[in-house]
C-alpha positions in Angstrom: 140.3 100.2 80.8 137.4 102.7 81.4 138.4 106.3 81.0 135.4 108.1 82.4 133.4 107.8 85.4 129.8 107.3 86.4 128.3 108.7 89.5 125.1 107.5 90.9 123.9 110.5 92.7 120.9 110.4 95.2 119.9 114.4 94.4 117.6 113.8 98.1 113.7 114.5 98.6 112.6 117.4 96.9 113.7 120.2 97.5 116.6 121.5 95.4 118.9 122.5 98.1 118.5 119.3 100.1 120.9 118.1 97.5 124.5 117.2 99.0 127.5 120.2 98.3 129.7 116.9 97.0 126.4 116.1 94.4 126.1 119.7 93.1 129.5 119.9 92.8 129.8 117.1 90.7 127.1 117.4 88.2 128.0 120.8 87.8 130.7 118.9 85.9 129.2 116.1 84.5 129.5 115.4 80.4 125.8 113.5 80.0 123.5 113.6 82.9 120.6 110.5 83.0 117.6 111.1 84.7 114.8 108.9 85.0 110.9 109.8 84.6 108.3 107.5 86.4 106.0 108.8 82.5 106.9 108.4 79.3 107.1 112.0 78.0 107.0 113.4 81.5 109.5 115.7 83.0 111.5 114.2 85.6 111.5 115.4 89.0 115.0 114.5 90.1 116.1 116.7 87.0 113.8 119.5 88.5 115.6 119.3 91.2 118.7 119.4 90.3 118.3 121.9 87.4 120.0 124.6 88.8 123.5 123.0 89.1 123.9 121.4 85.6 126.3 122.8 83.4 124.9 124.0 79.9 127.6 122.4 78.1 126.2 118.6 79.9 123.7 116.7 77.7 120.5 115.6 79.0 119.1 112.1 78.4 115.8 111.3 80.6 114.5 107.7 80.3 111.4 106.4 80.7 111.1 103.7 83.6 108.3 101.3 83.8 106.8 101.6 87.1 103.9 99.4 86.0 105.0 96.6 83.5 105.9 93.2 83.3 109.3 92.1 84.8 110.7 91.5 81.2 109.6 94.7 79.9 111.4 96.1 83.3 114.8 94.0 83.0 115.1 95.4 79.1 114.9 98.8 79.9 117.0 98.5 82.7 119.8 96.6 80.3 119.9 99.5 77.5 120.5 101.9 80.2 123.0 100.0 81.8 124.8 99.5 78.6 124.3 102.8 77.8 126.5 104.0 80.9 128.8 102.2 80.8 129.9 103.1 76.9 129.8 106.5 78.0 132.2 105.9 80.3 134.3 104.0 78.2 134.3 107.3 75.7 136.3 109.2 78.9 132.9 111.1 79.9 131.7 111.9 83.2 128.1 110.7 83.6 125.5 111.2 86.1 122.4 109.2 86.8 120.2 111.3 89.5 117.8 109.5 91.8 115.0 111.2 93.9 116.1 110.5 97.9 119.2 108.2 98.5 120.0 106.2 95.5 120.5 102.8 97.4 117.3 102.8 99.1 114.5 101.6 97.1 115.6 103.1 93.7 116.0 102.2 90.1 119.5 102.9 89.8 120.0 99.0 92.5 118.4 97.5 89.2 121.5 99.2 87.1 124.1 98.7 89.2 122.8 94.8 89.7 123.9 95.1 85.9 127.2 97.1 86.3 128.5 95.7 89.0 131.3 97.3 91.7 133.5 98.6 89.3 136.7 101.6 89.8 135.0 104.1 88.2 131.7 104.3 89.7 131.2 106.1 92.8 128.0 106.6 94.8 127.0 109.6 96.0 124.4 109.3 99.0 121.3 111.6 99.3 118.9 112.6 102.5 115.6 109.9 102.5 112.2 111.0 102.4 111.8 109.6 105.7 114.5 111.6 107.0 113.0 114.6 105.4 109.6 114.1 106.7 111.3 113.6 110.5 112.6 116.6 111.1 109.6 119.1 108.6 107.0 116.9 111.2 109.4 117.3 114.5 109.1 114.0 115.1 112.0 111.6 115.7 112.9 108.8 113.4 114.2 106.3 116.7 115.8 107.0 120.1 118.3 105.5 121.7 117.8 101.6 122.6 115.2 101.8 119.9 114.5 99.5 116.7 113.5 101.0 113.1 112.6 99.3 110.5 111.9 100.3 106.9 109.1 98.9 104.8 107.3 99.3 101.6 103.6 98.8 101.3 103.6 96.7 98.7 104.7 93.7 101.1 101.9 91.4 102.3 99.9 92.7 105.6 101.1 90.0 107.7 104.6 91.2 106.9 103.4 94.7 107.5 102.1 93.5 110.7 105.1 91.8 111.7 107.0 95.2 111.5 104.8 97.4 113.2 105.0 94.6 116.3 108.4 93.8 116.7 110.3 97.0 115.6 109.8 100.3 117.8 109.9 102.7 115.2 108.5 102.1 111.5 108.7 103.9 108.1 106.5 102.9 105.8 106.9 103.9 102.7 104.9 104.1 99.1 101.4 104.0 101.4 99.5 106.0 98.6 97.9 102.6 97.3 97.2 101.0 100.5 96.2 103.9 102.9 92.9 102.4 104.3 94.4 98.4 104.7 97.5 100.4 106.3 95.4 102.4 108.7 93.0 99.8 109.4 96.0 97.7 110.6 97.6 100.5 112.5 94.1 101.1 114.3 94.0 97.1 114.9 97.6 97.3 117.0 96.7 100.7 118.8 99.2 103.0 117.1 97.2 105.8 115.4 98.5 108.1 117.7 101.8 107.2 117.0 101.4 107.7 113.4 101.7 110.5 111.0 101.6 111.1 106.8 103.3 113.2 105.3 103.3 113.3 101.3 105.8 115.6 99.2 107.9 116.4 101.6 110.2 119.8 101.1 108.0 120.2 97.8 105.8 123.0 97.7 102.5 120.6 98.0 103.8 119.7 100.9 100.9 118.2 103.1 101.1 116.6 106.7 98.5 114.3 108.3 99.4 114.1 112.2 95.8 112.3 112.5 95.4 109.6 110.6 91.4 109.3 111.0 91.0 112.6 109.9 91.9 111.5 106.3 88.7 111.0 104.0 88.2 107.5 103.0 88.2 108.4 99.4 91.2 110.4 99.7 93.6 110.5 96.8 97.0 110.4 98.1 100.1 111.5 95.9 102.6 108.9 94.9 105.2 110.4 97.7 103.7 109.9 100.3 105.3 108.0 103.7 103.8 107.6 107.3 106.4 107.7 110.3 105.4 105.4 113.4 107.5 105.5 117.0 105.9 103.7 119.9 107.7 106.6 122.0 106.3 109.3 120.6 103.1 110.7 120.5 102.1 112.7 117.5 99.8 115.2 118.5 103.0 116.9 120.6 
């Protein structure tokens, strides 16, 4: 039987007291704290974050996870940490693993627990999305009332893209930062530019907010966190 406990905490979008009370509270106990760095050698941002609240007595481990790789070299990483967790838990510690935003929404830690499994000493600890975020910083709602939302990433094929922005009323649509011109293009195409806004790193302090989407420079460089908000509803420019 497994003596400690692992807690999967989504530490929210940025800034550091966006964070949950319950996920502060419980980190400022934690034994071992995991965080994960999109760069090998890199500090990790959800660690940033949450830097404040960690204990000096809890031990840091940051791991390196392949956001560019082969599915193999994914899946091994994924299994050492995994392990990893788990036989700190069986040494009676309390372990963290932080995740940026809510840590069941389009997050590494879904590849871990894939591997761990629902298990009686786990508990998840949700966090506030980016989209969320980027809602209320830009004053504009996420849906209203009778209305659909749907949550996509860009790296899904246009047609599914299209698909979304068609049938649902409200759309996030997130990790844009590769695909900004197809993704305007197509939201020109169905007549929702003014419906539309960017905002990348929200609650950071480079926060930066695009309530025109045509104003953006075709060679633009956007930052990896960076999310557009569409609701048929609503127009941007209010």
């Amino acid at each position: 039987m497994m003596a400690g406990k692992l807690y999967a905490i989504g530490v929210g979008p940025g800034a550091s007291d966006l964070i949950t009370v319950r996920g502060a509270r419980v980190i400022a106990d934690l034994d071992v704290l995991y965080a994960p760095a999109g760069k090998k050698g890199a500090q990790s941002l959800a660690h940033t974050i949450v830097e404040e609240y960690i204990s000096p007595n809890t031990e840091i481990r940051t791991y390196h996870f392949l956001m560019q790789a082969d599915l193999s070299d994914k899946e091994a990483v994924w299994d050492e940490v995994a392990e990893a967790l788990k036989e700190e838990v069986a040494k009676g510690h309390k372990v963290g693993f932080i995740t940026l935003g809510d840590s069941m929404l389009f997050s590494t830690w879904v590849s871990l627990l894939e591997r761990i499994g629902r298990q009686p000493w786990l508990e998840i600890i949700p966090g506030v999305t980016s989209f969320s975020a980027i809602a209320s910083r830009s004053v504009m709602p996420l849906a209203m009332e009778t209305q659909t939302l749907a949550v996509v990433s860009c790296t899904a094929p246009e047609d599914e893209l299209e698909q979304a922005l068609r049938n649902h009323d409200c759309v996030v649509l997130m990790k844009v930062y590769g695909r900004i011109e197809q993704v305007r293009t197509l939201l020109q195409r169905l007549d929702l530019l003014d419906h539309s806004l960017l905002m990348a790193d929200a609650t950071l302090p480079s926060e930066q907010c695009w309530r025109h989407l045509d104003e953006l420079r075709y060679e633009q460089k956007l930052p990896y966190f960076s999310t557009i908000l569409m609701n048929k509803n609503w127009d941007t420019s209010r």
